[in-house]
C-alpha positions as CSV (number, residue, x, y, z in Angstrom):
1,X,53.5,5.8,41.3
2,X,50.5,4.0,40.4
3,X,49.7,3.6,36.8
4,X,46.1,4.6,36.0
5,X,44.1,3.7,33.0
6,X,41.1,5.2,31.6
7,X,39.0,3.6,29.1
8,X,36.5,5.3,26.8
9,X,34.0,4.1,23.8
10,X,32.3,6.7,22.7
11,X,31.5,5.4,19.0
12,X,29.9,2.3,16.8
13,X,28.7,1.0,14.1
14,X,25.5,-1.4,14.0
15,X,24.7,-4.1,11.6
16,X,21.8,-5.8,11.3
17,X,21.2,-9.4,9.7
18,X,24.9,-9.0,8.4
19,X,23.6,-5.6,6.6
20,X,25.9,-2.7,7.4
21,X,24.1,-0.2,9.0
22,X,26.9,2.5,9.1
23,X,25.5,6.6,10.2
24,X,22.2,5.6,10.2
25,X,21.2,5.0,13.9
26,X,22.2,7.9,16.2
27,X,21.9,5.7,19.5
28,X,22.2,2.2,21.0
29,X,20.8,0.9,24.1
30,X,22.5,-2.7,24.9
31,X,20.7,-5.1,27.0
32,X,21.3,-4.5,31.5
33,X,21.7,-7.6,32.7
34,X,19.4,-7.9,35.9
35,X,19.5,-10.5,37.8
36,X,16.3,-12.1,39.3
37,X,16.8,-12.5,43.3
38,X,14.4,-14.6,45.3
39,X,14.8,-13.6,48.9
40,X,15.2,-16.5,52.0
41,X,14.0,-15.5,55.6
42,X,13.4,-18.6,57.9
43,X,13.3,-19.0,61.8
44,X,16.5,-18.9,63.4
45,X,18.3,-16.4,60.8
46,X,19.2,-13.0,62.1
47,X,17.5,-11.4,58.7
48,X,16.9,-12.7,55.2
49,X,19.2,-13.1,51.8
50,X,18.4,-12.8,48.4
51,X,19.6,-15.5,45.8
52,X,19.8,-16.2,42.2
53,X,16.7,-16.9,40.6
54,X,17.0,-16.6,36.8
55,X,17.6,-13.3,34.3
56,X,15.1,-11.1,34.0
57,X,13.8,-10.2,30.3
58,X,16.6,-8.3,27.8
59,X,15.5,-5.3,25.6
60,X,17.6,-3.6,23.3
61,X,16.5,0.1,22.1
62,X,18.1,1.9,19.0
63,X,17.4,4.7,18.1
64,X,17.4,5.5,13.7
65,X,18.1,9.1,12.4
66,X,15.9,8.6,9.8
67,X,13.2,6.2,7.9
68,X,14.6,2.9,6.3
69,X,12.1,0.6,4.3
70,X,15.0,-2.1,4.6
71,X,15.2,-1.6,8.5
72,X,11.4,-1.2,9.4
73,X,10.2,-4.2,7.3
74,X,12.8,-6.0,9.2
75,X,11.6,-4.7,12.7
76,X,7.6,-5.1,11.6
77,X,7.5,-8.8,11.8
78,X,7.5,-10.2,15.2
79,X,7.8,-13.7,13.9
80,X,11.1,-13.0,12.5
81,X,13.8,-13.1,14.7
82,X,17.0,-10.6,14.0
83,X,20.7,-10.4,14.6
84,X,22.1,-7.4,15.5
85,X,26.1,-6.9,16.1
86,X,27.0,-3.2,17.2
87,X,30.9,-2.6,16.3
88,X,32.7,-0.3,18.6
89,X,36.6,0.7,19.4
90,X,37.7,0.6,22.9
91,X,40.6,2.8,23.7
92,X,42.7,3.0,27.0
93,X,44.3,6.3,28.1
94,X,46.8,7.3,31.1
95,X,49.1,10.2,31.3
96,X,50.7,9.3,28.2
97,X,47.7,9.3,25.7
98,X,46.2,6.5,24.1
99,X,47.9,3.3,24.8
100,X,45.7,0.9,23.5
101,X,42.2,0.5,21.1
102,X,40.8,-3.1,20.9
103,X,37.3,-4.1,19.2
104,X,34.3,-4.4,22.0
105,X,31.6,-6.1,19.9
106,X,28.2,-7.1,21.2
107,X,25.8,-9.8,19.7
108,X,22.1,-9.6,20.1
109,X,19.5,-11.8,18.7
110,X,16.0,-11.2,19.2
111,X,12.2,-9.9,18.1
112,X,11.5,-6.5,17.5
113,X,8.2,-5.4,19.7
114,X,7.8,-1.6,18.7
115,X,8.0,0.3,15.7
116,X,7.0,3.6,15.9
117,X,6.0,5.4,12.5
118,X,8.2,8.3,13.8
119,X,8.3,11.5,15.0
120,X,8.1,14.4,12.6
121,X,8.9,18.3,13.2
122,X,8.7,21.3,10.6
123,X,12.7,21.5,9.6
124,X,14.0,18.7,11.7
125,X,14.6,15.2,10.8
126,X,12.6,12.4,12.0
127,X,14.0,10.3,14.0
128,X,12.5,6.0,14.9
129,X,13.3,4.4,18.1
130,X,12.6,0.9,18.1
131,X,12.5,-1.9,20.9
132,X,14.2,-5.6,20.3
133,X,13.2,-8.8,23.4
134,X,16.3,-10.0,23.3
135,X,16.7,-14.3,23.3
136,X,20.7,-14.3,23.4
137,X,23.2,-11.4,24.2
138,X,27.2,-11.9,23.8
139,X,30.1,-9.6,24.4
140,X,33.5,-9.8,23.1
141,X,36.2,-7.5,24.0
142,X,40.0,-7.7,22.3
143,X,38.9,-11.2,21.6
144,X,37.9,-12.8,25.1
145,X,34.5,-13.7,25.9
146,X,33.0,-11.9,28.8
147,X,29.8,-13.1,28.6
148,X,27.1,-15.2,26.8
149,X,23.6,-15.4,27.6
150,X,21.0,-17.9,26.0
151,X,17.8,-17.9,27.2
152,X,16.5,-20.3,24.8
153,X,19.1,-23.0,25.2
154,X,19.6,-22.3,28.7
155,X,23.2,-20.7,28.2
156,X,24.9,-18.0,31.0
157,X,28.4,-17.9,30.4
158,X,31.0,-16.0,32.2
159,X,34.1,-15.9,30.0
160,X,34.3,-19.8,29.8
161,X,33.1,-20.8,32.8
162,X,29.5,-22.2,32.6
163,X,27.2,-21.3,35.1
164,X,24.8,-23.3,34.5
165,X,26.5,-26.6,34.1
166,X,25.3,-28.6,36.9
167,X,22.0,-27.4,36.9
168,X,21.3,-28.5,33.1
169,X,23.0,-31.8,34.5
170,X,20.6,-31.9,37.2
171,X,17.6,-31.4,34.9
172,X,19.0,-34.0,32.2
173,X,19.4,-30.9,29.6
């Protein structure tokens, strides 16, 4: 019988600058890693291929439930940069129930580039969404590095192995 497992996070917390910023932001959206492909046709090839050219620009989206002074001044300076760590559980399932719930943390560092003043409705709360360029993005999970990525310091880790090693060599980084 083959033993499947289902994993599920369906919760977090974020802090911001080391601030916790527990029930106040009602959505997260983390970085997507795109890749930049450059594609290669040339005489004598039987079509073309695409190859690794670089990351393409991170953005992180969050969405607040409400207006905070502390979080909007923090977000209305673009010279500024900010650390943000979202928090979350992840828990494992099969047919037995929960079999396992380890921390899955992401790291973000980066310039906030919109702000909105918010959105108000008769009888509703307002809610702020604001946009982060993100410089550096790292994800832990149960303690093991998946990835790190630092576009300033020329960093793209997979777990420990460095994928940009030789080419940092190569350029006398």
């Amino acid at each position: 019988m083959s033993k499947i497992e289902i994993n599920k996070l369906t919760n977090a917390n974020i802090y911001m600058n080391g601030s916790n910023l527990l029930g106040r932001a009602e959505e997260v959206q983390l970085p997507q890693i795109k890749h930049k492909m450059v594609e290669h046709k040339a005489l004598g090839l039987i079509g073309s291929a695409e190859f690794f050219a670089g990351i393409d620009k991170l953005e992180c989206k969050i969405k607040w439930n409400a207006l905070y002074p502390n979080v909007l001044r923090t977000c209305s300076n673009p010279f500024l940069a900010a650390m943000i760590q979202v928090r979350a559980s992840l828990e494992t399932y099969n047919g037995l129930g929960r079999v396992s719930e380890v921390p899955a943390t992401a790291f973000l560092i980066g310039t906030f580039k919109e702000f909105p003043l918010g959105n108000i409705k008769p009888g509703e709360n307002a809610e702020y969404e604001t946009t982060m360029s993100v410089t550096y993005a790292k994800l832990i999970v149960d303690k093991q590095e998946i990835f790190e990525i630092d576009i300033l310091h020329n960093i793209y880790k997979v777990g420990p192995l460095d994928l940009l090693s030789t080419f940092k060599k190569n350029i006398g980084a």
